[in-house]
N, C-alpha and C positions, 0 to 999 in steps of 0.2 A: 948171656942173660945177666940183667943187673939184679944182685942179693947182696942184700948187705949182713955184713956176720952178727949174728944172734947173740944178746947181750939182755940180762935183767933189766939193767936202768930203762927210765923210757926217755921220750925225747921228745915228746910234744904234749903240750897243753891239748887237753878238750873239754874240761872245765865249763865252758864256754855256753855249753849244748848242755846243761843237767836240768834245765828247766827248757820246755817245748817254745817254741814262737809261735805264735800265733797265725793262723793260715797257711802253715805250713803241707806240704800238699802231704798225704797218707798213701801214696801209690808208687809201688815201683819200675823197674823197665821191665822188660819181656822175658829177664831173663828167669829161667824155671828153675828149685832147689831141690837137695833132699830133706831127708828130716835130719839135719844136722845144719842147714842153713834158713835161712831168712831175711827177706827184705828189710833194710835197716831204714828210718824215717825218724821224723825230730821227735816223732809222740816216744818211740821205743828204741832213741838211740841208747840214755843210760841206762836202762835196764841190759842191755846188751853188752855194754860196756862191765857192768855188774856179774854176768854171767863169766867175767875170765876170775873172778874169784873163783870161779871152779873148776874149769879148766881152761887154755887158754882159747882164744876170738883172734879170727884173724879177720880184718877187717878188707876190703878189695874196693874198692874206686872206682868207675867204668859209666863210659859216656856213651849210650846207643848212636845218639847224632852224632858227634866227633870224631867216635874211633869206633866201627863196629868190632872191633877183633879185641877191644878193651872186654865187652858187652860176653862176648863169647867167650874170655878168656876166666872170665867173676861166672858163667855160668860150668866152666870145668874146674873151677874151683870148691865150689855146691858139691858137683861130680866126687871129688878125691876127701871135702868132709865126710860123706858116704863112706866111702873106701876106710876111713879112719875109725868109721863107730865109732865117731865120740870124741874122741882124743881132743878135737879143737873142734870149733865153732865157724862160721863161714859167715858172715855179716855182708851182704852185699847191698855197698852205694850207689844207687843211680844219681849222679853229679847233675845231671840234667832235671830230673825231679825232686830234687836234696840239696840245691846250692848253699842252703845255710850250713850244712853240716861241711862240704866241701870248705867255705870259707873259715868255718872254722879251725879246721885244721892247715888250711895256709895251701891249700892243694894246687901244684904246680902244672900237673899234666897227669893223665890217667894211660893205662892202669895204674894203680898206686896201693902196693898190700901194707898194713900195719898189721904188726901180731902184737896181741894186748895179752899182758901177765897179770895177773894180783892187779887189775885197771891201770895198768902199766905200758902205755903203748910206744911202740919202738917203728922205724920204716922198716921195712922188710925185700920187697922186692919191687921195682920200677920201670918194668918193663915189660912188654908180651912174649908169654911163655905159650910153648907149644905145652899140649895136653900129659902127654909125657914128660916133657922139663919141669913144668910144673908139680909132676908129685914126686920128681926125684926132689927137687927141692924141698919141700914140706916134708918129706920125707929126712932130710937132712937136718933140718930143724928138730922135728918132732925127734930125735936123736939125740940132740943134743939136751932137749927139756927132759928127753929121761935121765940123760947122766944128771941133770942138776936135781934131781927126788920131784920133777912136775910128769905125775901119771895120771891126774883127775880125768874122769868123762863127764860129758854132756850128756843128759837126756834126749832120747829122740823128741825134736817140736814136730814131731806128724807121726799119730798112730793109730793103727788099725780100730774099727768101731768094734763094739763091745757084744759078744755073739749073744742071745739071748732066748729060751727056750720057748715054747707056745704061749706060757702062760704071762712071758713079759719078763719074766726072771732073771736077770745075769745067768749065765754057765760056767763055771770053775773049769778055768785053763787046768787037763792032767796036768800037768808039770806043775802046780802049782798045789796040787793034792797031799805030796808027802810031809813039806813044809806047813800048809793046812790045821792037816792032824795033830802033829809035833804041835802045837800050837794050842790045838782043843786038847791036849793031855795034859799042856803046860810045862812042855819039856821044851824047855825056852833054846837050849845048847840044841838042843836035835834040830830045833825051827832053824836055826843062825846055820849049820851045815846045810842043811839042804838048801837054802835060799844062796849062799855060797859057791851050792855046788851048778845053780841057775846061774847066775850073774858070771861065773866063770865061765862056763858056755857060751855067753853070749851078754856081755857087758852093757850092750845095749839095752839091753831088759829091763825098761824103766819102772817094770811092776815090783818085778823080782828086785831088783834093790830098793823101791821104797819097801817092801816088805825085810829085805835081810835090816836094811835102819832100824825098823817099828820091832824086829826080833832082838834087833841089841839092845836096845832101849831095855823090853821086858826083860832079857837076859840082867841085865846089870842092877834091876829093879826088884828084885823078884824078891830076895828075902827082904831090902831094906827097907826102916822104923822112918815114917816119913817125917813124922816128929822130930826125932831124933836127927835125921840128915836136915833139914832146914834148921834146926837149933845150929849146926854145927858149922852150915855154912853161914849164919847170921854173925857168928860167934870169929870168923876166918873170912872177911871176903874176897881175899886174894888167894885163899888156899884153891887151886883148881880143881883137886879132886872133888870138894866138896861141894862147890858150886855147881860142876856136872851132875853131881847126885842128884843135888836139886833140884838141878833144869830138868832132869829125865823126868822125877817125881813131879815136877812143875805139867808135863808137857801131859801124860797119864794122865792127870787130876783133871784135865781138858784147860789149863790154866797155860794154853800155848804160848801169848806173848809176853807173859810172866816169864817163860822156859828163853823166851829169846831174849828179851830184854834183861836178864840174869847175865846171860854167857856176853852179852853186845857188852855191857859194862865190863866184865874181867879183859875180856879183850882192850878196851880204851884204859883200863891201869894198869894191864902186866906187858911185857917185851921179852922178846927172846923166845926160848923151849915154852914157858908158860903160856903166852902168849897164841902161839904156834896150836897148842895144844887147846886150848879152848875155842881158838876158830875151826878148827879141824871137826870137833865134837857139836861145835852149832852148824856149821855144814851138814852135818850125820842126821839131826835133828829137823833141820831143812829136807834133807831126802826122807823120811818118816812122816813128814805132814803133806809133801807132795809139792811141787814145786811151781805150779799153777796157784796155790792156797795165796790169796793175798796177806793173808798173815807174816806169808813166806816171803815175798815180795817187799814188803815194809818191813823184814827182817834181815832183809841180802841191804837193803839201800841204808838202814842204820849198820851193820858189819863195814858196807863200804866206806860210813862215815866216821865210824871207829879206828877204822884199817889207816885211812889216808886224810 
């Protein structure tokens, strides 16, 4: 099998695709996902590309008319993002329905995987993999992104409807009961363990961690003078701590793209651990508001534009 070794740098322009073309078709091949992949198309290529800010996207190539066994191979790819909960992202191209994006990236012949870091895309592997080859390798990689400190997950994009009593009411997942409470007491430390002790179970739990976000938030909130922490980051705009304060306090106040547009700037002037650390903390604040929120969305694509 052709894999080429897994490296930060990226290697190819895609630039190219951050604005849609016009008549671009919106429909993919035949091939079926889990909730850990999706049809990639010109409306939602960068947004996709945007999502390896959080953990990485591996992008797959595959031509139904050319090569079926390309087609097959991007759909046991879907298969093994499943297998991973999360870990990466599964972006699949129908070159046949997508040729602008193909052209874009200079696409030689299919299958063709890219894995995208920090919107950072590298070639990855070039050739058809049996079902099994293919997650020893992924599996190899994803290996290697741990030793480098890359552990982020993805949100499931496909999840179960929301159960609902006679009278039309939402139902409270038990499991989501004890965190709840801890919650209505204001025992913000007790809400952030339990939801903790959710999201470890089962990482996937895109509830449970927008819930353990929205508990840190309170956690970190709870006694501070909002007065006095916006005085302080006004006073420091480079100081990190301070600016966090504020975005949490920003985000509370319902003054959400205050709270982003706060930490998007620290990000575009600091570099390095600070740097680091304030995109870390507008991620956190991303999973708190929900990652469907268009606020959120217009909040990942200025990060991205701050980042790179």
């Amino acid at each position: 099998m052709s894999q080429q070794p897994f490296s930060r740098p990226g290697a190819v322009d895609l630039s190219g695709l951050q604005q849609p073309a016009a008549g671009g078709s919106a429909e993919g091949g035949a091939v079926t996902g889990s909730s850990y992949s999706l049809q990639v198309t010109q409306e939602n290529f960068q947004a996709t590309v945007e999502a390896s800010l959080t953990a990485p996207v591996l992008l797959v190539f595959y031509s139904p008319s050319r090569l079926p066994e390309s087609a097959q191979m991007a759909q046991d790819l879907a298969q093994v993002a499943g297998e991973f909960e999360g870990r990466f992202l599964a972006g699949l191209v129908d070159v046949d329905a997508q040729p602008a994006i193909a052209q874009a990236v200079q696409l030689q012949s299919v299958p063709f995987v890219f894995a995208v870091i920090d919107g950072r895309p590298q070639p990855l592997i070039q050739d058809v993999l049996t079902l099994d080859n293919l997650r020893t390798a992924i599996n190899q990689v994803m290996q290697q992104l741990t030793a480098q400190g890359i552990t982020g997950r993805h949100q499931p994009r496909q999840v179960a409807p929301a159960v609902e009593d006679e009278d039309g009411e939402p139902v409270l997942d038990p499991r989501y009961a004890p965190a709840q409470d801890a919650l209505e007491r204001e025992d913000y430390d007790g809400a952030v363990a339990e939801y903790e002790k959710l999201v470890t179970a089962n990482p996937a739990d895109a509830e449970a961690a927008a819930g353990l976000a929205m508990a840190r938030v309170l956690q970190r909130t709870h006694d501070a003078d909002a007065a006095a922490a916006h005085a302080a980051a006004d006073a420091a705009p480079d100081d990190v701590a301070a600016q966090t304060l504020a975005a949490d306090l920003d985000l509370l106040g319902g003054n959400v793209e205050d709270a982003f547009d706060r930490l998007v700037d620290v990000v575009r002037r600091t570099a390095g651990d600070d740097r680091n650390q304030a995109r870390e903390h507008l991620l956190g604040l991303f999973a708190a508001v929900g990652n469907d929120d268009p606020r959120v969305l217009k909040g990942r694509q200025a990060l991205a534009s701050a980042l790179f």
